[in-house]
C-alpha positions in Angstrom: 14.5 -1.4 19.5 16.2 1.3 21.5 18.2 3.0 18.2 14.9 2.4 16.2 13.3 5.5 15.3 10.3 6.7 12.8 10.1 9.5 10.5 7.6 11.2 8.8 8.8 12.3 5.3 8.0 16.1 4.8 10.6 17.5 2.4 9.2 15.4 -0.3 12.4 13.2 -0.3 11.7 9.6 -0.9 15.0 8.5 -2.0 15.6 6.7 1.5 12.5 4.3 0.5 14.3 2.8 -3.1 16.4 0.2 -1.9 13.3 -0.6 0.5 11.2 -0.8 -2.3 12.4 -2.8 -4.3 13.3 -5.4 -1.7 9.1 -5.3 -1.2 8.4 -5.8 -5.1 11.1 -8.9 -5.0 9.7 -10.1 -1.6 6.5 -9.9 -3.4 7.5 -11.7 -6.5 9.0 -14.2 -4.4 5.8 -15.1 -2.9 3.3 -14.9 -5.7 1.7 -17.9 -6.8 0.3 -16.4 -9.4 1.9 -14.3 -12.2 5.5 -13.5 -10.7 6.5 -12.2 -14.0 4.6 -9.2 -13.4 6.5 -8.2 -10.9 9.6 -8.2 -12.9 8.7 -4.3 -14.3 7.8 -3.4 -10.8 9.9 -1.4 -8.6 10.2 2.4 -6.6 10.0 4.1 -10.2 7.1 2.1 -11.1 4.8 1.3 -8.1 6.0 3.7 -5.1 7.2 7.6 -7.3 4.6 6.9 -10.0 1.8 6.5 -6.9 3.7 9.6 -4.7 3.9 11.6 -7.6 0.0 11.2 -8.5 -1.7 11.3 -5.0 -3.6 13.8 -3.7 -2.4 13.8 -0.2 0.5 11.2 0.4 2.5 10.2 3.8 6.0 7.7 4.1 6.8 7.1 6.9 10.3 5.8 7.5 11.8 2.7 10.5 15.5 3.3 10.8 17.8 1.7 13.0 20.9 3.8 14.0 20.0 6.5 11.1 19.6 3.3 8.1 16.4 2.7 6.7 14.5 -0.7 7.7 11.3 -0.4 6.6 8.9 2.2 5.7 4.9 2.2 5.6 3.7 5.2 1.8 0.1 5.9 2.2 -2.4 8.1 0.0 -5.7 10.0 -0.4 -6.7 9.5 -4.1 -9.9 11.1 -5.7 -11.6 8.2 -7.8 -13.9 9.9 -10.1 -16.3 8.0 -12.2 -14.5 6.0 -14.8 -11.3 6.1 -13.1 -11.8 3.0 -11.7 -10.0 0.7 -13.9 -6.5 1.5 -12.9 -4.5 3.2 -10.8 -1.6 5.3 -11.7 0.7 2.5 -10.3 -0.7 -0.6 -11.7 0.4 -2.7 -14.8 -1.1 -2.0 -18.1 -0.4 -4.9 -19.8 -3.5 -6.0 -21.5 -5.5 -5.3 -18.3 -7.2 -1.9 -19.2 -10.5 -3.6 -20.0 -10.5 -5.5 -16.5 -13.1 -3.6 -14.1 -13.2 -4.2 -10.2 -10.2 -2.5 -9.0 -12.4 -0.4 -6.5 -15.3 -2.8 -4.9 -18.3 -2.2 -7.1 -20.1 -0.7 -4.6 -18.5 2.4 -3.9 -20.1 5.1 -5.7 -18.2 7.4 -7.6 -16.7 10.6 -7.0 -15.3 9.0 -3.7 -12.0 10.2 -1.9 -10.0 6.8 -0.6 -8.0 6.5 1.7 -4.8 3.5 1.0 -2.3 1.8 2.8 0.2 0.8 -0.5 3.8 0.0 0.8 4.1 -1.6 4.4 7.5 -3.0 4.2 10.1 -4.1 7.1 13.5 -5.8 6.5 14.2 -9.7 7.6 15.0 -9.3 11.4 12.8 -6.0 12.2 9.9 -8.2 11.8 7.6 -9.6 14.8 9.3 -6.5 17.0 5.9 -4.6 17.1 7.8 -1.9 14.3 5.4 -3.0 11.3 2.1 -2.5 14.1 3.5 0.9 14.4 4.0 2.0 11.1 0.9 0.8 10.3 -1.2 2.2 13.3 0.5 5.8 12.5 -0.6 5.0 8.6 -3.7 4.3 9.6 -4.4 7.5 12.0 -3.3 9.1 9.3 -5.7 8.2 6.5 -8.3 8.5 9.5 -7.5 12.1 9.9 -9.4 13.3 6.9 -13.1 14.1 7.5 -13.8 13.5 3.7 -12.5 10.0 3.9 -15.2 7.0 5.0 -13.4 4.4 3.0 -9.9 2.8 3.4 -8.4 0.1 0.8 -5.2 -2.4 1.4 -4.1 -4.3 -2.0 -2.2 -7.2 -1.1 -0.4 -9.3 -3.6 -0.8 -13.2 -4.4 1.2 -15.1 -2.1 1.6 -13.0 0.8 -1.3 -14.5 3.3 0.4 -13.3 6.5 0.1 -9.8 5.5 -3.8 -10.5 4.3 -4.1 -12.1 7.7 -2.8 -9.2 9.4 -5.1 -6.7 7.6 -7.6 -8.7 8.8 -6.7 -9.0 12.5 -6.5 -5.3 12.1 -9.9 -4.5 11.5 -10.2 -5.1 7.6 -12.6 -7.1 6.0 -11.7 -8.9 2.7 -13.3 -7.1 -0.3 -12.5 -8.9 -3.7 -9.7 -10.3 -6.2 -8.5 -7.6 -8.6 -6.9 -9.1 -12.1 -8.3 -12.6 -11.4 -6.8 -13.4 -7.8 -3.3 -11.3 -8.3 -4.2 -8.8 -6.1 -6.5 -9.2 -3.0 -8.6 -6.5 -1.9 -9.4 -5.6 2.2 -11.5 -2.2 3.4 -12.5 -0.5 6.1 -15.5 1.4 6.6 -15.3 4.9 8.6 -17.4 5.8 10.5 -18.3 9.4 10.5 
């Protein structure tokens, strides 16, 4: 991992994470056991600019190996206000507006949250440590506002190791959002 290095985004250019992107939406749709179709309308124009572009506070970081992106970790601060918690700006609205639970029903509402949504790292930059760091930086991150006690993973059908790691990490499972397609994890702050 000498000519690895990782970047924090700050000119607002996300370009670099589109080909990374949708290699995570086809990854994903590769391991869903539930719904893959749905994944078919996903990608960096869908999920990862419609999320950047709504956010209150957003950071991307960016793996690259010799100057080429490898992976890339996109988190936010999103202000939930009551009602708003249906959907969020990046998730599919097909025939799923009336579904509640997208947010654990406990939180109480106006709530600033804290999310990890993309964690991605290309076949052969995985078990180096590289998605650990991305996502310890991520998490730092989101930890670094005062107004933040809450913090909320999504992790799609299918993809168990990255649930597992969440949970390794310090998350506990939550709930299933749109009847198992998305699993839920949190972490309480303390402050």
């Amino acid at each position: 991992m000498t000519n690895i290095t990782i970047e924090i985004v700050t000119d607002g250019n996300i370009e670099p994470c589109r080909e990374l992107c949708n290699e995570l939406m086809a990854f994903q749709q590769s391991r869903a056991v539930m719904a893959p179709e749905v994944f078919d309308w996903m990608n960096f124009d869908t999920r990862m600019r419609r999320s950047y572009d709504s956010a209150l506070h957003k950071q991307v970081l960016i793996a690259r190996d010799g100057g080429v992106p490898v992976g890339y970790a996109f988190s936010t601060i999103d202000e939930i206000e009551p009602g708003d918690d249906r959907l969020p700006a990046w998730a599919p609205n097909q025939n799923l507006a009336a579904i509640k639970g997208f947010y654990p029903d406990w939180v109480e509402f106006p709530k600033k949250i804290g999310f990890l949504s993309n964690l991605y790292l290309r076949d052969g930059y995985r078990s180096m440590g590289l998605g650990k760091k991305l996502f310890e930086q991520s998490i730092d991150w989101l930890e670094s506002f005062p107004d933040v006690d809450l913090l909320i993973i999504y992790v799609s059908n299918g993809n168990e190791e990255a649930l597992d790691f969440y949970l390794k990490h310090g998350f506990t499972y939550s709930h299933e959002v749109f009847g198992g397609f998305i699993k839920a994890v949190y972490r309480i702050l303390d402050k």
